[in-house]
Wavefront OBJ file of the C-alpha trace (Angstrom):
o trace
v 183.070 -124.840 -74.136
v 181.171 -125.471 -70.718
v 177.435 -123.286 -70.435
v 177.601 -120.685 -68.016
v 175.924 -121.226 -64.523
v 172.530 -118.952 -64.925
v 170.824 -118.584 -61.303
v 168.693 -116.116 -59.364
v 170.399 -116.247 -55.582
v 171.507 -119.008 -52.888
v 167.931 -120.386 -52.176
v 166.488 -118.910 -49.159
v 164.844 -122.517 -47.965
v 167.836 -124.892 -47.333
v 170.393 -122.307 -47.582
v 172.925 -124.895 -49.346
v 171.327 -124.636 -53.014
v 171.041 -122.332 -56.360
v 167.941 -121.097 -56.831
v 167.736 -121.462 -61.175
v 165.665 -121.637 -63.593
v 164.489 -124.749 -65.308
v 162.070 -124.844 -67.887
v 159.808 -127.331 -69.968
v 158.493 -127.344 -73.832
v 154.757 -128.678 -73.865
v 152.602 -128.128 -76.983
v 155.070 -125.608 -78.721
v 154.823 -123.788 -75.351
v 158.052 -122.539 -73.336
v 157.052 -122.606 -69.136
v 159.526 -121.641 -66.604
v 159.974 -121.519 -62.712
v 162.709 -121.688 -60.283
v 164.016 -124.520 -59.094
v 166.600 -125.105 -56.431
v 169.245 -127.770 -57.350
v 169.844 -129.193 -54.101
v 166.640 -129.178 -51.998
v 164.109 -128.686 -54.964
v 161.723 -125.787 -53.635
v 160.021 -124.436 -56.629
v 158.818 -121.184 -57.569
v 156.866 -119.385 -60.073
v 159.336 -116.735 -61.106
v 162.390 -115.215 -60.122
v 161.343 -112.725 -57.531
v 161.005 -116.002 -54.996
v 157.804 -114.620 -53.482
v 155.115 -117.174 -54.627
v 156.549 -120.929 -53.813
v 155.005 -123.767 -55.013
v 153.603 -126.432 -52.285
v 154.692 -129.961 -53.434
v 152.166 -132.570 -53.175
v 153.344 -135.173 -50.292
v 153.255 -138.085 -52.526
v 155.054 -136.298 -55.450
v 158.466 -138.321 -56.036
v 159.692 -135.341 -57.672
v 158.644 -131.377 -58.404
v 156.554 -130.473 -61.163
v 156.160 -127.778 -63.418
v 153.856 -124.688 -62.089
v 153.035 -123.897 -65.684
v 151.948 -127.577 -67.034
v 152.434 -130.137 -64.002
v 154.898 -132.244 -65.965
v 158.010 -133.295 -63.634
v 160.776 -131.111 -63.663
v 163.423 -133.995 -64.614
v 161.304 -134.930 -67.629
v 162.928 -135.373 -70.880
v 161.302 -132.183 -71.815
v 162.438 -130.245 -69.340
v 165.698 -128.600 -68.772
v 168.377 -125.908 -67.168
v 167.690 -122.709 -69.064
v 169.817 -121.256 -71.333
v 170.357 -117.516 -71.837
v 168.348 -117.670 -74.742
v 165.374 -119.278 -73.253
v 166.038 -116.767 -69.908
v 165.144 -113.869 -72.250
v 162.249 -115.326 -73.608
v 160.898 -115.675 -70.528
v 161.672 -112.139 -69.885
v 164.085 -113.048 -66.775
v 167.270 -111.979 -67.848
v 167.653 -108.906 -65.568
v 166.603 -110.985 -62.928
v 169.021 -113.589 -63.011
v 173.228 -114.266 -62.548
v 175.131 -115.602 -65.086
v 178.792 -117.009 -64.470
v 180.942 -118.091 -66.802
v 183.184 -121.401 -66.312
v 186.346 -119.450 -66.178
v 184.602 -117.577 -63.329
v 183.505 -121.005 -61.132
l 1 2 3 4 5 6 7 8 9 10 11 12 13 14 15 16 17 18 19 20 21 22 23 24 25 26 27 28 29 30 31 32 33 34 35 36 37 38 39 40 41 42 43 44 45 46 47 48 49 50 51 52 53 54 55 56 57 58 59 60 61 62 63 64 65 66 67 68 69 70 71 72 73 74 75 76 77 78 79 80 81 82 83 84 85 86 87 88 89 90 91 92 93 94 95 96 97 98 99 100
């Protein structure tokens, strides 16, 4: 069984990507932001109104919450589970895989 696709909208900075949210464990801690899968613009929570500014010589974004990268092995696409903790969930679309 495939995960569903969680996301918050069609990310309003390249136009081409999924704005959705990725999150990172760091001392028993749970952080989240947004994160657009194709051009990486970050945020610090689903309503898209405070975007993170990446640091020029950053290779890749980090985390708003504990400045670890976002493709670190502790950091991943949220599940529904972690969506609620974060108190997201009525913020956010989630398709199925039957639904593409």
């Amino acid at each position: 069984m495939t995960a569903p696709l969680i996301y918050v909208e069609s990310c309003p900075v390249c136009g081409d990507g999924l704005c959705r949210i990725r999150v990172c464990i760091t001392d028993q801690r749970l952080n989240g932001c947004v994160l657009c899968d194709e051009c990486e613009a970050v945020w610090t929570d689903p309503s898209l109104q405070e975007r993170v500014s990446r640091k020029p010589d950053a290779d890749d974004p980090q985390c708003p919450g504990c400045g670890q990268s976002l493709w670190s092995k502790n950091a991943h696409w949220a599940n529904i589970g972690e969506v609620c903790l974060l108190g997201w969930y009525d913020r956010v679309r989630v398709v199925s895989a039957k639904e593409g």
